[in-house]
C-alpha positions in Angstrom: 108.5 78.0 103.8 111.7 79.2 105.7 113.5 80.1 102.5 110.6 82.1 100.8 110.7 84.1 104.1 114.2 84.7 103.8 114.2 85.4 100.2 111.4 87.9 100.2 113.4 89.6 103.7 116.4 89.9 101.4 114.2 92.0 98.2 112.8 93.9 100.5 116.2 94.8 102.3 118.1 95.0 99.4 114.3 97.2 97.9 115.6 100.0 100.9 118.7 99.6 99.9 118.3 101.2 96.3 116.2 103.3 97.6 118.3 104.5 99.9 121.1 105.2 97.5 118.4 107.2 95.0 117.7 109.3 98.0 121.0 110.2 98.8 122.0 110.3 95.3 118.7 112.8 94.3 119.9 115.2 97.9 123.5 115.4 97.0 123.0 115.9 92.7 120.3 118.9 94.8 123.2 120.2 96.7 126.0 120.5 94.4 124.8 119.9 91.0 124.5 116.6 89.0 128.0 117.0 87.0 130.1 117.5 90.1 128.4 114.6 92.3 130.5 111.0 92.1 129.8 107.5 93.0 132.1 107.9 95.6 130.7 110.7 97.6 127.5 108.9 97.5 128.6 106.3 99.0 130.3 108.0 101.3 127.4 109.9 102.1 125.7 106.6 102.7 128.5 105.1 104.4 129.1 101.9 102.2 132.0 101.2 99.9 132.1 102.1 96.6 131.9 98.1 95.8 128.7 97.7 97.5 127.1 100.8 95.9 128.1 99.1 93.1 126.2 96.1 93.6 122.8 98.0 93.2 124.2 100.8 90.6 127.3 100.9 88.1 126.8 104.4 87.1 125.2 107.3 88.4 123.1 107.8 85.4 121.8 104.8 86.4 120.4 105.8 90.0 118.9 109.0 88.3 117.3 106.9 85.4 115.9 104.2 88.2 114.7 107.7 90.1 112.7 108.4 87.2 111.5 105.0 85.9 110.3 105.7 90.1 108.2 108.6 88.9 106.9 107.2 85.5 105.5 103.8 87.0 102.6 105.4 88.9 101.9 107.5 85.4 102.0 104.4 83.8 99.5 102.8 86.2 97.2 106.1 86.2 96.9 105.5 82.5 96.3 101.5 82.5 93.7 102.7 84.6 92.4 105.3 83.2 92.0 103.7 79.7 89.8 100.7 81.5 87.2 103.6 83.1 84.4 105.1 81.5 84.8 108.0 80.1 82.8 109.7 83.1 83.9 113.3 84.5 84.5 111.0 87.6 87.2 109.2 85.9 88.8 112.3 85.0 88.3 114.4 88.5 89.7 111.1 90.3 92.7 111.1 87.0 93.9 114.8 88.4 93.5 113.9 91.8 95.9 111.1 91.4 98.3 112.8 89.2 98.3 115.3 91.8 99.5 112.8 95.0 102.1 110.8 92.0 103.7 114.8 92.0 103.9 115.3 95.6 105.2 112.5 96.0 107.8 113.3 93.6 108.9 116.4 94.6 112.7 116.4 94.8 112.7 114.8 91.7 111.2 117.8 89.6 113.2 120.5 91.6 116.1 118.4 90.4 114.6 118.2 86.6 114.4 122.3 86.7 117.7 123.1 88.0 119.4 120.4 85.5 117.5 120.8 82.0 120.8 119.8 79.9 121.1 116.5 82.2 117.9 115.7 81.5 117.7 115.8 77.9 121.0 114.3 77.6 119.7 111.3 79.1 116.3 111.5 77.5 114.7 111.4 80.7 112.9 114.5 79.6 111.2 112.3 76.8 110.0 109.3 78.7 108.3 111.8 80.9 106.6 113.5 77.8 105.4 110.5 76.4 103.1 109.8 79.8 102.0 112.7 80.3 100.7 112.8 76.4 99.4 109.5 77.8 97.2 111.3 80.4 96.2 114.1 78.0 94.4 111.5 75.5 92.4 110.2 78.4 91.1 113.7 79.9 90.4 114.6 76.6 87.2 114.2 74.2 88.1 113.5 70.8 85.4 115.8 69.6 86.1 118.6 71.9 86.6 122.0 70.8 90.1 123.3 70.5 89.6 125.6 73.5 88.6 122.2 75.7 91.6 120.5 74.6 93.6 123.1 75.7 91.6 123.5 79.1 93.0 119.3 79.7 96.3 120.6 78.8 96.2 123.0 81.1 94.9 121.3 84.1 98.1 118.9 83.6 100.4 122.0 83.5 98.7 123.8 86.2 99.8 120.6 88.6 103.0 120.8 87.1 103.2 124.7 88.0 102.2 124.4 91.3 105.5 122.1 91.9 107.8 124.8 91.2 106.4 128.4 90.9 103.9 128.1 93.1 107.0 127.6 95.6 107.6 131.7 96.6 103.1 132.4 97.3 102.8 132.4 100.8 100.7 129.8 102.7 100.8 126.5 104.0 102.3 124.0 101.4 99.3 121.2 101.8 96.5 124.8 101.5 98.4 125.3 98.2 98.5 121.6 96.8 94.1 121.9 97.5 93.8 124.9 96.1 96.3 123.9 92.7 94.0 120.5 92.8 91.7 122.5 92.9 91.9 124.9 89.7 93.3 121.3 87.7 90.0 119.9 88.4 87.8 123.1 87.3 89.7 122.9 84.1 88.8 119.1 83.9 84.9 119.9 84.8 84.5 122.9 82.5 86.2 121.0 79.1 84.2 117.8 79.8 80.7 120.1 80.3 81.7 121.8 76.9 82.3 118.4 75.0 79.5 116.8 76.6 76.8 119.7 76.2 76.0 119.0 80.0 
C-alpha cells in the first residue's frame, strides 16, 4: 500500500511541476513575446536547471502545445457529453454555461493566442482548437434549423469568445461582464432552439 502512496505523491508532485513550468512559460511568452522567450529563462524564472526543466519538457513548443491540449481536454469532455444528452434546450443552456467557465479558466492562454497569431498557426494549434469548437457547434445546432438559427449557435460560441478579449476595455466588474456575456450566449442558444423547435 506504501508504494501506491508514494507513487501517486510522486504524479501528483511531478503533475505541479508541469504545471508550474506552463505557467511560467505562458507569463513570460505574455511578457516578452513567444519568439524571444528561451528554455533557459524559464527555468530561471522558475529557479530549476535547465536539465530538470528538461525532464518534463524538451522544447518550448512543447509546453505551449501541453498548454493547449490543457484547454482542448475540457472541450473534448463538454462534447462526450454533450453528444450522450438529449437534445433538450437544457443540454444546450448548461453546453454554454460550461464553455463559458472552460474560457475563464483559460484566460491567459487566449490573450497569448491574440497577440501571437503566426505562432499559433505555425504550430497548428489554431486548428486543433477549430476542430472542437466545430465539435460544440454540431451539438447546439438542429440539423433542420433555418440558416439564421445556425448562425444564432455560431454566434453564441463567438460571443463567449468576444467577451475574452474585446470585451476587456467596457467598464465594470470582470465576474458582472462574464454574467452578462453568458448571458447574451445563452439568449442566442434559447431563441435558435425556439425557432427549430416551433416552441
Amino acid at each position: 500500500m506504501g508504494d501506491t502512496m508514494d507513487s501517486t505523491k510522486q504524479q501528483r508532485r511531478r503533475g505541479d511541476t508541469r504545471r508550474r513550468i506552463q505557467d511560467v512559460a505562458l507569463a513570460l511568452f505574455a511578457e516578452q513575446g513567444y519568439e524571444k522567450t528561451s528554455l533557459r529563462e524559464i527555468a530561471e524564472r522558475l529557479d530549476v536547471t535547465k536539465a530538470a526543466l528538461y525532464y518534463h519538457f524538451k522544447t518550448k513548443e512543447e509546453i505551449l502545445v501541453s498548454i493547449f491540449e490543457g484547454l482542448v481536454r475540457p472541450m473534448e469532455d463538454l462534447i462526450e457529453w454533450g453528444r450522450e444528452q438529449p437534445h433538450t434546450l437544457e443540454t444546450k443552456q448548461e453546453i454554454i454555461r460550461r464553455y463559458s467557465e472552460a474560457l475563464a479558466a483559460a484566460a491567459p492562454l487566449f490573450r497569448f493566442m491574440q497577440e501571437n497569431q503566426a505562432t499559433v498557426r505555425d504550430l497548428r494549434i489554431g486548428e486543433m482548437f477549430k476542430t472542437r469548437m466545430l465539435g460544440l457547434r454540431d451539438i447546439l445546432m438542429d440539423p433542420e434549423a433555418d440558416l439564421a438559427d445556425q448562425v444564432r449557435c455560431v454566434s453564441a460560441l463567438f460571443t463567449l469568445h468576444a467577451g475574452m478579449f474585446v470585451l476587456n476595455d467596457l467598464a465594470g466588474d470582470p465576474e458582472d461582464k462574464r454574467a452578462a456575456v453568458l448571458e447574451v450566449a445563452t439568449d442566442l442558444v434559447t431563441q435558435a432552439h425556439r425557432g427549430a423547435t416551433g416552441g
